[in-house]
Legacy VTK file of the C-alpha trace (Angstrom):
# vtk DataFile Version 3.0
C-alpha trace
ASCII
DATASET POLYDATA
POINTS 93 float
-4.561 8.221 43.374
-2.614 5.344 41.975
-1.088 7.353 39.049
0.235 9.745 42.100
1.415 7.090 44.156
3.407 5.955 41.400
4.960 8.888 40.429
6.107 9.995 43.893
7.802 6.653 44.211
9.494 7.098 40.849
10.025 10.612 42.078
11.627 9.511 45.430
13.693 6.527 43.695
15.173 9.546 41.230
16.401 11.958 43.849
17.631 9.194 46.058
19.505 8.415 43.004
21.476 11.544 42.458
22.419 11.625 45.765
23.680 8.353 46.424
27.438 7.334 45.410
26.678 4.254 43.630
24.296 4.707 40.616
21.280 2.211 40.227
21.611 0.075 37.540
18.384 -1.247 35.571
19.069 -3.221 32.616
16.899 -3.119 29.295
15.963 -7.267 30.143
14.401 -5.334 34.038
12.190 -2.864 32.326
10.800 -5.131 29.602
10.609 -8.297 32.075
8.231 -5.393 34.180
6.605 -4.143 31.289
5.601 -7.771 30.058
4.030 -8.173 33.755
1.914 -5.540 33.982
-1.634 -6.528 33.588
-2.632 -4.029 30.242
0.410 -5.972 28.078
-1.805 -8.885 28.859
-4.887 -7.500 27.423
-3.514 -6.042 24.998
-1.780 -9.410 23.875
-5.605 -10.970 23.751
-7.347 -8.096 22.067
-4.779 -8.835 19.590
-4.962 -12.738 19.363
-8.487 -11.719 18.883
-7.610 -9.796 16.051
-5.452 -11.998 14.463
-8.478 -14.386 14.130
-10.510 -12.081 11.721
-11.007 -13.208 8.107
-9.342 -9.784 6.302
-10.151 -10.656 3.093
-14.096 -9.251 3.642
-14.645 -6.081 4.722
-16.844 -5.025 7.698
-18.285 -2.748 5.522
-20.082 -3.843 2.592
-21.744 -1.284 0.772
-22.180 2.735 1.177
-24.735 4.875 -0.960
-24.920 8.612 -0.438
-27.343 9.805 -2.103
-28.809 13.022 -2.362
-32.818 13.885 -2.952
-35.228 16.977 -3.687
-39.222 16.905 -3.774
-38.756 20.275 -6.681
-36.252 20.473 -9.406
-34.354 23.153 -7.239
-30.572 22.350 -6.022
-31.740 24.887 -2.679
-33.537 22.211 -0.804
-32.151 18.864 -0.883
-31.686 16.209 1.619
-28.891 14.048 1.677
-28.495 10.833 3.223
-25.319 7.906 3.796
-26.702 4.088 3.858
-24.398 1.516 5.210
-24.558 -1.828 4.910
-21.812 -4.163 7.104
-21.120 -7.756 6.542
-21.988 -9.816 9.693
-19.431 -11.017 12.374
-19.816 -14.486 11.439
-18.603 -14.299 7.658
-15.625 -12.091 9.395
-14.712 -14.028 11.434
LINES 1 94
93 0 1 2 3 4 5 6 7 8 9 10 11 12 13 14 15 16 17 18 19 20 21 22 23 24 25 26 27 28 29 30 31 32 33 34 35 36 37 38 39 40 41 42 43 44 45 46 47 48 49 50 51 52 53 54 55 56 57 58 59 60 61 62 63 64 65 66 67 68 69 70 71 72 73 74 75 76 77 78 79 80 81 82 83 84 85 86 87 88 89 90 91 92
């Protein structure tokens, strides 16, 4: 309901645009000062902060062995399997 909302006053604001005399004028500075209010630039800004924080230098994952297995010496009935194994959040971070 919001996303509609939104786009019939954008909607609105364009066609009383094109038939006014005067055209609107938004400068680059409007849209980015609006953009930089809008709640999701916020969280995005932390989630990145957050990010920013992380020690890169080990990964989250440390080790992966696929392996593959049979009970017989026949290649027609194996099992394979993946085994992670991830370094914790504290050395990370």
């Amino acid at each position: 309901m919001r996303h509609f909302t939104l786009f019939c006053l954008i909607f609105s604001g364009l066609i009383f645009a094109a038939f006014t005399e005067t055209p609107i004028k938004i400068s680059v500075m409007d849209i980015l000062d609006s953009a930089q209010k809008e709640r999701r630039f916020g969280m995005n800004n932390q989630t990145l902060s957050q990010l920013n924080t992380l020690n890169y230098r080990l990964p989250f994952v440390k080790d992966i062995d696929l392996r593959y297995d049979t009970d017989e010496l026949t290649n027609t009935q194996g099992q394979y399997a993946a085994y992670f194994s991830f370094n914790t959040f504290k050395l990370i971070s």
